[in-house]
PALODO-361703 format. One line per field, with one value per residue: residue number from 1; x, y, z of N, C-alpha, C in turn; residue in three letters. Coordinates in nm, 3 decimals, m for minus. Example, Ala and Ser with C-alpha at 12.3 -4.5 7.8 and 13.67 -1.06 7.14 Angstrom:
2
k = [1:2]
n.X = [1.319:1.285]
n.Y = [m0.569:m0.225]
n.Z = [0.780:0.708]
ca.X = [1.230:1.367]
ca.Y = [m0.450:m0.106]
ca.Z = [0.780:0.714]
c.X = [1.320:1.290]
c.Y = [m0.330:0.003]
c.Z = [0.780:0.787]
r = [ALA:SER]
//
This chain:
103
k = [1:2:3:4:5:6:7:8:9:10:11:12:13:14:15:16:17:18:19:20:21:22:23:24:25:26:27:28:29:30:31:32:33:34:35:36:37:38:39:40:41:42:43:44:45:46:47:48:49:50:51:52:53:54:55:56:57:58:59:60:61:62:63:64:65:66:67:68:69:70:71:72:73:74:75:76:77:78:79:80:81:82:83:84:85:86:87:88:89:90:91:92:93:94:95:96:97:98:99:100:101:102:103]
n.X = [m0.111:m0.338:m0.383:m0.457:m0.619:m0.453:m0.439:m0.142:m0.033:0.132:0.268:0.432:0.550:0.625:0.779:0.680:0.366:0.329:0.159:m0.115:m0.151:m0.162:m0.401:m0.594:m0.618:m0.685:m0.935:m1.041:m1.100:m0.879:m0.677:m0.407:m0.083:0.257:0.530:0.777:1.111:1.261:1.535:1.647:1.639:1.501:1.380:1.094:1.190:1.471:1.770:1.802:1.850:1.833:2.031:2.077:1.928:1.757:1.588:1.387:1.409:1.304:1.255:1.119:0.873:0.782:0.439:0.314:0.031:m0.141:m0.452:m0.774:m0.883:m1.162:m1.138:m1.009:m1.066:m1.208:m0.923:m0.806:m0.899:m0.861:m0.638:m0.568:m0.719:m0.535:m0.268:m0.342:m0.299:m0.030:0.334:0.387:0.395:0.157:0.114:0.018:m0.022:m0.107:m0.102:m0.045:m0.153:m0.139:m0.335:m0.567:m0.770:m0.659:m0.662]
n.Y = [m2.643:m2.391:m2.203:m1.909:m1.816:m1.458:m1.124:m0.977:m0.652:m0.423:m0.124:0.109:0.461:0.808:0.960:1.200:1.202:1.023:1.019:1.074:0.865:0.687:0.777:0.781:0.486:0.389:0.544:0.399:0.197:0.040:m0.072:m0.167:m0.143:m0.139:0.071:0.075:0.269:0.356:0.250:0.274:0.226:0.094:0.207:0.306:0.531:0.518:0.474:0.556:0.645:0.697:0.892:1.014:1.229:1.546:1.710:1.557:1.532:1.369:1.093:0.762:0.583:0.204:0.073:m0.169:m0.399:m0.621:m0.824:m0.918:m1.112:m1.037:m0.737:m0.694:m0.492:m0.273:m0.146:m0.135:0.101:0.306:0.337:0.379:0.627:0.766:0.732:0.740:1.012:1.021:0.925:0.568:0.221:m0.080:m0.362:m0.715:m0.975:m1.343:m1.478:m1.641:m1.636:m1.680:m1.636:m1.503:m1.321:m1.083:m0.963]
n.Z = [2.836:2.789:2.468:2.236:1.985:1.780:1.685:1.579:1.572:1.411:1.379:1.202:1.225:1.187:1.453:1.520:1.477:1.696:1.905:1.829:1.652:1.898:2.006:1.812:1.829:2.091:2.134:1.967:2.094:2.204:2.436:2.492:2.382:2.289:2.210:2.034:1.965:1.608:1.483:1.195:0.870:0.562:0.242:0.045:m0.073:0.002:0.211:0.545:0.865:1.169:1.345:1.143:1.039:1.004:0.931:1.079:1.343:1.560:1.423:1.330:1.509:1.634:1.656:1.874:1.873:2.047:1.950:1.984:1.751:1.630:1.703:1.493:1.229:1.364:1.493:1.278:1.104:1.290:1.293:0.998:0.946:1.012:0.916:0.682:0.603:0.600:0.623:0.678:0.806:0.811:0.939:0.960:1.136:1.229:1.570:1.908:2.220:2.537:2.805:2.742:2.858:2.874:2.644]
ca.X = [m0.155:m0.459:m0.365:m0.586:m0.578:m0.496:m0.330:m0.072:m0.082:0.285:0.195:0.566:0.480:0.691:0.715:0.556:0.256:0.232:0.065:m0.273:m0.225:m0.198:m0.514:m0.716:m0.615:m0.750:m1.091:m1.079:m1.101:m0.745:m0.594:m0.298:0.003:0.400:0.614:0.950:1.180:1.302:1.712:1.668:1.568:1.557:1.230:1.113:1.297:1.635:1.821:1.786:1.923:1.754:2.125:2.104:1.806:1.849:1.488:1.276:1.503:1.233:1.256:1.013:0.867:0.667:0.327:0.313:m0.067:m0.169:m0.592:m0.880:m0.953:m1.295:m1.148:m0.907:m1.149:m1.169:m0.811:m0.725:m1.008:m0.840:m0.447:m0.593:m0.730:m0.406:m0.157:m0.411:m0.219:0.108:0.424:0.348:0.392:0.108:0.163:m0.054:0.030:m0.132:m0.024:m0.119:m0.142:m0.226:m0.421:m0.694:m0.855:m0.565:m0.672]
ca.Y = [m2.507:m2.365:m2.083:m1.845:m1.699:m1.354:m1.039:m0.873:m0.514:m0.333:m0.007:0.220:0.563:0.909:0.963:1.298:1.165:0.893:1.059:1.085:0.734:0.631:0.881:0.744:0.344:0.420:0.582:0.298:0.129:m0.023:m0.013:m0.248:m0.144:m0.113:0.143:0.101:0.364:0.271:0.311:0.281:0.155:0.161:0.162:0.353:0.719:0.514:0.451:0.655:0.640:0.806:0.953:1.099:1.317:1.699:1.801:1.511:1.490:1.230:0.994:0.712:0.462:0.153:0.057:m0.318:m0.377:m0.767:m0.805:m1.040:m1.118:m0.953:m0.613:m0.613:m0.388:m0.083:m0.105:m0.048:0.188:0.396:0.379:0.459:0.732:0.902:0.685:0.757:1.142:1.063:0.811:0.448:0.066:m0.122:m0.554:m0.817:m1.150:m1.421:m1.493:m1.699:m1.584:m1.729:m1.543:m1.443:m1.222:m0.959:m0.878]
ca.Z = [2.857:2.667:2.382:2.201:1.860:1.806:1.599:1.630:1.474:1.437:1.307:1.210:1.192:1.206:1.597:1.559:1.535:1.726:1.984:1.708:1.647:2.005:2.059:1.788:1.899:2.210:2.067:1.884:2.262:2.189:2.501:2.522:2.298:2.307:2.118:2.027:1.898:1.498:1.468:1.072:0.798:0.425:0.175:m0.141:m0.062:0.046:0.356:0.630:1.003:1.349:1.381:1.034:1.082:1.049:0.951:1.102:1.426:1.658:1.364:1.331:1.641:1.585:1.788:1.848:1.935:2.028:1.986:1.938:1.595:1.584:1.682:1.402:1.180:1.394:1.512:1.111:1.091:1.353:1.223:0.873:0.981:1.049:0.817:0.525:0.495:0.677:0.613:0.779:0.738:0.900:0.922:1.027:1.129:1.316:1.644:1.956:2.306:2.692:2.882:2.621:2.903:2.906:2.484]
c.X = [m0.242:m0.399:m0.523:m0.526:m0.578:m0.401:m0.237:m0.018:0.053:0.260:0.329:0.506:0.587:0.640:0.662:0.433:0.195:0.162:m0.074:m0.288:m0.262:m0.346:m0.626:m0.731:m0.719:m0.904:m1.148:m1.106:m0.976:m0.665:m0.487:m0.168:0.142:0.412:0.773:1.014:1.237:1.460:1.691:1.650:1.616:1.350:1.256:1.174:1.455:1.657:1.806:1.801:1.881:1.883:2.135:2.002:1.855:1.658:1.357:1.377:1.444:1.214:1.151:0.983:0.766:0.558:0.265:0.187:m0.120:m0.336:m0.646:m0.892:m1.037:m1.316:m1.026:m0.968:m1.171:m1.052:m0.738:m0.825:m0.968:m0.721:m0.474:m0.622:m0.611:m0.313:m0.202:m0.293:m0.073:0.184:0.411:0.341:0.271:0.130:0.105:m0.024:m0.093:m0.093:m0.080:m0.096:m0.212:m0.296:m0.508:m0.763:m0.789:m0.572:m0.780]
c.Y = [m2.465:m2.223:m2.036:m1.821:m1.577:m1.328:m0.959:m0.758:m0.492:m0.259:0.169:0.382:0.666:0.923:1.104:1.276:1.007:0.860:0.989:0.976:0.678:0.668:0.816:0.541:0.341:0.471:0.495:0.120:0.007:m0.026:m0.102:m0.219:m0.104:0.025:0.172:0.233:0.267:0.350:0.357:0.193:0.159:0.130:0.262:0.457:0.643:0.469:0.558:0.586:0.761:0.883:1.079:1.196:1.429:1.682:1.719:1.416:1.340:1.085:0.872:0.572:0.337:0.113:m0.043:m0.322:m0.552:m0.787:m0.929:m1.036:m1.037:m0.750:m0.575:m0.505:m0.246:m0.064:m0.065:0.054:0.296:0.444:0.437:0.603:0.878:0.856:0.728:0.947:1.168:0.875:0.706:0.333:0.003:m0.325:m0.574:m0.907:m1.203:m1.415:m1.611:m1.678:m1.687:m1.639:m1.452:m1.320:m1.133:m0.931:m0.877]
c.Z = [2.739:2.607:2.311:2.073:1.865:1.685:1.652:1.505:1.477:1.299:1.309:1.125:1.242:1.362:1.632:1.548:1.586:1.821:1.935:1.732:1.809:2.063:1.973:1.788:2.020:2.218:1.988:2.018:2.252:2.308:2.549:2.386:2.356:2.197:2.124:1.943:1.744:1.515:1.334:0.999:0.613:0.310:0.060:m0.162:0.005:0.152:0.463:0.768:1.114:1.367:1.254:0.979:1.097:1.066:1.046:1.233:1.484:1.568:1.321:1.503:1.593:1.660:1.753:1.932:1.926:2.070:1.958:1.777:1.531:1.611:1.628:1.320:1.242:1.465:1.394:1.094:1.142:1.309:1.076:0.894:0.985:0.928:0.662:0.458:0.570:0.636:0.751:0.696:0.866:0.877:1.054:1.069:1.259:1.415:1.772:2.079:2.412:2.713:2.767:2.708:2.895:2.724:2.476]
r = [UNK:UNK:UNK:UNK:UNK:UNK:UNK:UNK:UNK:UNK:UNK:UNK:UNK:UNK:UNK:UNK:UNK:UNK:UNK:UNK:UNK:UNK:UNK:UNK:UNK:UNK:UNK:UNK:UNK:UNK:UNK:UNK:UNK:UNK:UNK:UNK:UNK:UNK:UNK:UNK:UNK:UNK:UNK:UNK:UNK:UNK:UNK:UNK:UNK:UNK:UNK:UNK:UNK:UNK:UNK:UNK:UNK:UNK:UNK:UNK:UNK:UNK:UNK:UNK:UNK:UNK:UNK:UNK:UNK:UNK:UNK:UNK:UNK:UNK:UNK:UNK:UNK:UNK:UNK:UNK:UNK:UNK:UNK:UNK:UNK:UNK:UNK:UNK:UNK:UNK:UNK:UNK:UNK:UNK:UNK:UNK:UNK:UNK:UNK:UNK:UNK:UNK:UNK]
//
């Protein structure tokens, strides 16, 4: 079976806005992505838990985006955009996919 190269984007972001990002992915002609809900986590402010949420109840979600190579540049172009003045982890990796026409 023939594979392709590709990326895969996973882009964790507060789920209040992950409308924006989904809005400027998509302007960014992105249109294939997941989004999972995050349970919890821990990083440079501590531990923190989606149950243990008073002021930032919707918690964070992440938005798993699988592309061609050559439109990794304005798919970070577009998540910066928003992550540049809001809490977010973005990660790259390699990956390798069938069906090359469906990215």
């Amino acid at each position: 079976m023939q594979t392709h190269t590709a990326k895969r984007v996973e882009i964790t972001i507060e789920a209040v806005m992950q409308r924006r990002l989904t809005e400027a992915l998509e302007s960014a002609e992105v249109s294939g992505y997941t989004i999972h809900p995050v349970l919890g986590g821990s990083g440079r402010s501590g531990h923190w838990s989606r149950e243990g949420q008073v002021s930032r109840a919707s918690g964070m979600v992440t938005v798993v985006c699988i592309i061609r190579p050559e439109r990794l540049d304005p798919l970070l172009d577009a998540a910066f955009s928003i992550l540049d003045r809001h809490i977010g982890v973005v990660n790259v990796t390699d990956c390798v996919v069938m069906r090359a026409e469906r990215f």
